[in-house]
N, C-alpha and C positions, 0 to 999 in steps of 0.2 A: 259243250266246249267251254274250256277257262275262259276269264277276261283276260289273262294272257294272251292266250292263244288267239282267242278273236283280235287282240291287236296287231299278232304276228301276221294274223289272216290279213288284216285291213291294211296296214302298213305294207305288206308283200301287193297287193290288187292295186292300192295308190301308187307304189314305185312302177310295175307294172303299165300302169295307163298312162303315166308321166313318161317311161322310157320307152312305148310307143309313138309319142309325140315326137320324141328323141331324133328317133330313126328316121319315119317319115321326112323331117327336117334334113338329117342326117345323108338321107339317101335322094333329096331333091338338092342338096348339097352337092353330093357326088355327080348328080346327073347334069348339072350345070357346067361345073367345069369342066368334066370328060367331053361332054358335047364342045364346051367352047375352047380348052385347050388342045382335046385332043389324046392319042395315047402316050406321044413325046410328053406334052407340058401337061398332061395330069400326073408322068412318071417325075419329072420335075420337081414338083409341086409336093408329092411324096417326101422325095427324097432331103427336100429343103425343111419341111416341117417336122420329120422325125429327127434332125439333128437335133433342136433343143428338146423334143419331148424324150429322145433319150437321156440329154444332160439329166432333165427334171426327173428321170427315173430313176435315174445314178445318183441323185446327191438330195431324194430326199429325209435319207437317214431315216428313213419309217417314220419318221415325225408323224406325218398322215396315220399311220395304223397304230401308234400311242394315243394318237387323239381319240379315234375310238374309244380302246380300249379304257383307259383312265376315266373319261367322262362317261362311257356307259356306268361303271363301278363307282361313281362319286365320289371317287379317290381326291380329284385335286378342282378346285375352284375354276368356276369359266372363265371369270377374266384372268387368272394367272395362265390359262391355256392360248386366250386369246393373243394377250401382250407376247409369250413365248413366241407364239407363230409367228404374227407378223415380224418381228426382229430376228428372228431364225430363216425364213423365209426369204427375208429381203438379203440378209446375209452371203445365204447360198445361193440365189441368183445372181450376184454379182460376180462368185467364184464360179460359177459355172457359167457363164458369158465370156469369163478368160478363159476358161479351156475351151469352150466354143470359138474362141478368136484363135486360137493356138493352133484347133485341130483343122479350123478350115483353111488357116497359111502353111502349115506343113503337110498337109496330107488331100486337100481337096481334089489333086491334079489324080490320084489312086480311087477317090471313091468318093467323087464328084467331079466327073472329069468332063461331062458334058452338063454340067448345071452353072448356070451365072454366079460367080462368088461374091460377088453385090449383093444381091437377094438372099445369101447365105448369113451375110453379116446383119441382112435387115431384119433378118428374122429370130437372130437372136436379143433383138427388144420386149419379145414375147416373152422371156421369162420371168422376169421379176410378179409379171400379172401367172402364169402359171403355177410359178409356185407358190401365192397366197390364195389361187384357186382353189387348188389341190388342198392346202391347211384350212380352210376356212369350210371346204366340204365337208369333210371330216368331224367337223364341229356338229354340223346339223346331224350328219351319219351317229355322232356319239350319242347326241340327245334323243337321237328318234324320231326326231321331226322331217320325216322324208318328204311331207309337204312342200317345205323349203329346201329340202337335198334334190329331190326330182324336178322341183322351178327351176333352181339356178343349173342343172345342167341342159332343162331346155334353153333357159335365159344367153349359154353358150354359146350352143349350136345356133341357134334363130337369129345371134348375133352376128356373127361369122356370113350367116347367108344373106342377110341383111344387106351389111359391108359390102358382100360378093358383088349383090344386084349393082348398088352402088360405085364400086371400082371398076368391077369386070364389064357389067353390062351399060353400066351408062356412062362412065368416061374411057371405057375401054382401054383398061390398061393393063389388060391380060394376065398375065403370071405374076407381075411385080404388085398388080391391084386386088389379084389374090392372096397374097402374102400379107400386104398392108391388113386386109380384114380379118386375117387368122391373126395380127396383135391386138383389133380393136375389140373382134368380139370375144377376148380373154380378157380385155381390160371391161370392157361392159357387164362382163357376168363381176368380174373383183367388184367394182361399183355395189353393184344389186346387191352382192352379200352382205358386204360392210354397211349397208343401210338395214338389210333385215336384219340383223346381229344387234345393232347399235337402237331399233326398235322395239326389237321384240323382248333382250334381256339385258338393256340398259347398259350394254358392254361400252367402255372407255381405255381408249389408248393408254398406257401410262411407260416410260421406258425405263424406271424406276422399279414396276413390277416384273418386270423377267425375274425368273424361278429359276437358279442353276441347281437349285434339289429336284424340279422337276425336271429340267433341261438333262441331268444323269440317269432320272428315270426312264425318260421316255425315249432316248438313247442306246440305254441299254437294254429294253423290249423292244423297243420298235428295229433295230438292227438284224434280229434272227427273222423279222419277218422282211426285213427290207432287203435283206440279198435274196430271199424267197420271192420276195417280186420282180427282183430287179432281173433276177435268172426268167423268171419265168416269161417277161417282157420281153428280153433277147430274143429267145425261144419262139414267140411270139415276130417280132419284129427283123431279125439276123441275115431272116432272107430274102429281107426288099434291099441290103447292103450290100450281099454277097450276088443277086440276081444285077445291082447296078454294076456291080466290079467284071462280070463276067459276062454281061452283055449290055443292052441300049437302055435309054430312058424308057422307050417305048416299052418294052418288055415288061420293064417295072410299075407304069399303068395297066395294061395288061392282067399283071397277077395283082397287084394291092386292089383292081375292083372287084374281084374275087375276092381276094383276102374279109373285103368290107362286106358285101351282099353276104358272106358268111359266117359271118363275126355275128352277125343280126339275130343270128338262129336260139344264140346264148339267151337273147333279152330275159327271157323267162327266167331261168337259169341264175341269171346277175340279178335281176331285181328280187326274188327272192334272195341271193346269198347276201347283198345290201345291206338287209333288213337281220337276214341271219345272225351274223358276226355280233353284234352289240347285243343282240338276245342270249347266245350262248355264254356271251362274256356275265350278262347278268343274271342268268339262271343258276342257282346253289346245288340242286343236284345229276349227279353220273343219268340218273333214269328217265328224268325228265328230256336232257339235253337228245339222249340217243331216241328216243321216240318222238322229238321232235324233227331231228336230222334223217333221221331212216325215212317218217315220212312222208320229206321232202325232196331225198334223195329219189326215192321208186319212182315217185310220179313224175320229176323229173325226167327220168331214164326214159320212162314211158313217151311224153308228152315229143321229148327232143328230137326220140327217133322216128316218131312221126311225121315230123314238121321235115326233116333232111328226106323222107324217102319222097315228101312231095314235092320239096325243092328241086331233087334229082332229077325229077318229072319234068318239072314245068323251066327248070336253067336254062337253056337256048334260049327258050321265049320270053325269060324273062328278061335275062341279060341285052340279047337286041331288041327288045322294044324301048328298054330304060335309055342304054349307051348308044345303039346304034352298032351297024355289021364288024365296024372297026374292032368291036369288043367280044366278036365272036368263039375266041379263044379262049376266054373268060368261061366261056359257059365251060365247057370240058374240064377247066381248075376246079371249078365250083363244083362241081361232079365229085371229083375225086377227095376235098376235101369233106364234102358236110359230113359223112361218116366220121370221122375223126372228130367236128366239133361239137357234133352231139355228144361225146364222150368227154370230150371237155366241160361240156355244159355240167355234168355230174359230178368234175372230176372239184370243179370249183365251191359247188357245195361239200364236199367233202374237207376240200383245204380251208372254206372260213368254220366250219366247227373245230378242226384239230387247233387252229389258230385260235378261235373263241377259247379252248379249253387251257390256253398259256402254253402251247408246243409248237411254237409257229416255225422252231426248226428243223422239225421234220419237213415241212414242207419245204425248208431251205434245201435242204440234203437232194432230197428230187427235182428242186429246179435246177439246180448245178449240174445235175447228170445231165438232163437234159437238153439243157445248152448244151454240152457237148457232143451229145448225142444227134442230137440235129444240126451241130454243124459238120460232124463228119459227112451226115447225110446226104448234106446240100452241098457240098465241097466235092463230093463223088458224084452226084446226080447233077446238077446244074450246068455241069460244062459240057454232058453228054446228054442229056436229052431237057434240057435249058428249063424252063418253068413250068413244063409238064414234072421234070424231076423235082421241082422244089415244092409241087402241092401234092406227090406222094412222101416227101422227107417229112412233110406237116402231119400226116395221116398216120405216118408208122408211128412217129413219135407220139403223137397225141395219145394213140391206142394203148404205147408202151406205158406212158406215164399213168394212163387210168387203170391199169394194171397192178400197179406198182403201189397205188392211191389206196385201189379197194383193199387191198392186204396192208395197207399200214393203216386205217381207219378199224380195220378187224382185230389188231393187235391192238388199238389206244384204247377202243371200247366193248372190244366182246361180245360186239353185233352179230348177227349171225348173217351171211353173206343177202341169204334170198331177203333178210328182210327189211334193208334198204337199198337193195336194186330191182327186185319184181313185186307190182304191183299188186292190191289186194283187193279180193273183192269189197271188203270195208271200204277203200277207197272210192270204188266205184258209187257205193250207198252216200258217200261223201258231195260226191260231182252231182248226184240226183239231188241231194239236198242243199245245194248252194247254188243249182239252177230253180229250183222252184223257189227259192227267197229270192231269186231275182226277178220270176216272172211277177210275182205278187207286190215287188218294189214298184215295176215299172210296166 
């Protein structure tokens, strides 16, 4: 094996263990306020927190996915990256807090009709700390330093649940005490980073250094990937919107703890693609990149659909032991979707290599269908058979798009289908030889 490749290996295993930690946090997160809100006020709680993490998806101009890119390639200077981000960053938080303010006084009473609009306004404080989250991740993701990229996103989460303890549990201030700690532990993690930044490579504010030659750059790459995101997040997120408009909060707990208990299956999935993305941006050649991606893809495909048939198993039991019987509807979403997110799980490795490879608008081309695709979906299923129909719209779509995925990946690289999506016996020689250097480590 390269010293490449060993790094790809080591860097994938540390993202990996860091965004184990993630979830655990992540899912004792979940488990606290479901239990202490409830399915009304954890649909709430949803609903109030994805309003600015959509703003932040909408207007972050890809800025985030030029960061990569550029600083994997050595293209442009760290602190002229730096200095960009945070002045672009604070910029567009501030414009996306007035359409945050705009969209909750004209349109709250249609799709937030039973959430407190106080709490709507209080939660758009969070994003100026999100969106130098968001840019300053990216930094570490550029460099490689997933050591630091997988700290500060536990440093997040463990923030947040911190908070939780502290507002929800011991001054008891339920919903509105939950909202407070989803700004502190955004602004907790900004902290953490702007010190490891400012120790590790001597980085210095300066507002004299913004780079409008890179601000063009990174503008105009990072936009083909950032409506590919932004579509794909919709897609993603469209029907905790449409499930509030056309039925209760409750409902909308209900399906987002599903959503989340299945979101988890990807870990594998995301912490390799992480690690992927700035590798293919920096690898020189076609044969290298496709043997490293095929892979990563099979085993992938392998590992994911595994992990969804014993989910499928064990969902009732798991969902009411975490949540309790209130969430017992959960399990039957969770059912119907992991099939779908397994497929996802591959489909994502697939989109950071075509996007490593400078094509990141193909992927835009299929997020866009997609949104539309699932919204027709959930626009037809949701009124008639309520949240059961909106985690089969998740399922069709997901299946669709990874479809769509393996044939434009087939045309960018001239892979041949089986051999990055079934597994090989070389692989398998693989998995024996990187468990016995583990038994021998430890």
């Amino acid at each position: 094996m390269s010293d490449g490749n060993r790094g790809f290996v080591r860097n994938s295993f540390l993202t990996f263990s860091r965004q184990v930690t993630n979830i655990v946090i992540g899912i004792l997160l979940l488990v606290v306020l479901a239990r202490i809100l409830g399915p009304a006020g954890q649909g709430k709680y949803s609903l109030i927190t994805l309003l600015p993490t959509v703003l932040l998806t909408f207007l972050t101009l890809g800025i985030n996915t030029s960061t990569i890119y550029y600083i994997s390639r050595g293209d442009v200077k760290l602190n002229t990256v730096y200095n960009n981000n945070i002045i672009i960053g604070t910029l567009l938080s501030l414009v996306s807090m007035g359409i945050g303010a705009v969209v909750i006084f004209f349109f709250s009473e249609k799709f937030f009709n039973q959430t407190p609009h106080t709490l709507l306004y209080l939660c758009l404080l969070a994003l100026p700390f999100m969106f130098l989250r968001e840019y300053f991740q990216t930094v570490f993701q550029g460099l490689q330093d997933f050591k630091l990229f997988n700290t500060a996103m536990v440093v997040n989460q463990l923030g947040i649940l911190v908070f939780v303890a502290v507002f929800v549990l011991v001054f008891r201030l339920g919903l509105e005490g939950a909202i407070m700690a989803f700004i502190a532990g955004n602004l907790i993690n900004v902290v953490y980073m702007v010190y490891q930044l400012k120790k590790k490579h001597k980085l210095r504010f300066d507002i004299r250094g913004f780079s409008w030659e890179y601000f063009r750059k990174s503008v105009n790459y990072g936009l083909k990937a950032h409506i590919s995101n932004f579509a794909s997040f919709l897609n993603y997120r469209i029907v905790v919107f449409l499930i509030g408009f056309f039925m209760v909060d409750s409902a909308v707990g209900i399906y987002v703890t599903a959503m989340n208990i299945g979101e988890r299956l990807t870990i594998f999935a995301a912490s390799i693609s992480n690690v992927l993305y700035p590798k293919i941006a920096a690898i020189k050649t076609d044969e290298e990149r496709n043997h490293l991606t095929s892979l990563v893809s099979r085993n992938i495909m392998a590992i994911t659909l595994i992990i969804a048939l014993a989910g499928t198993i064990v969902a009732k039991d798991l969902i009411v032991t975490l949540f309790g019987h209130e969430y017992e509807t959960s399990a039957s979403l969770l059912q119907i979707t992991l099939p779908g997110v397994a497929l996802l799980s591959v489909e994502k490795i697939l989109s950071n290599d075509i996007a490593g490879r400078g094509k990141p608008e193909l992927n835009m081309y299929l997020s866009i269908f997609n949104v539309l695709f699932n919204l027709v979906l959930n626009v037809v299923l949701i009124p008639r058979y309520g949240v059961t129909g909106a985690a089969f719209s998740a399922t069709i779509t997901y299946f669709v798009s990874f479809l769509v995925k393996v044939v434009l990946y087939k045309k960018v690289t001239n892979e041949p289908y089986h051999r990055f999506l079934l597994i090989k016996k070389s692989d398998l020689k693989l998995y024996r030889t990187v468990i016995r250097k583990l038994k021998l480590r430890y």
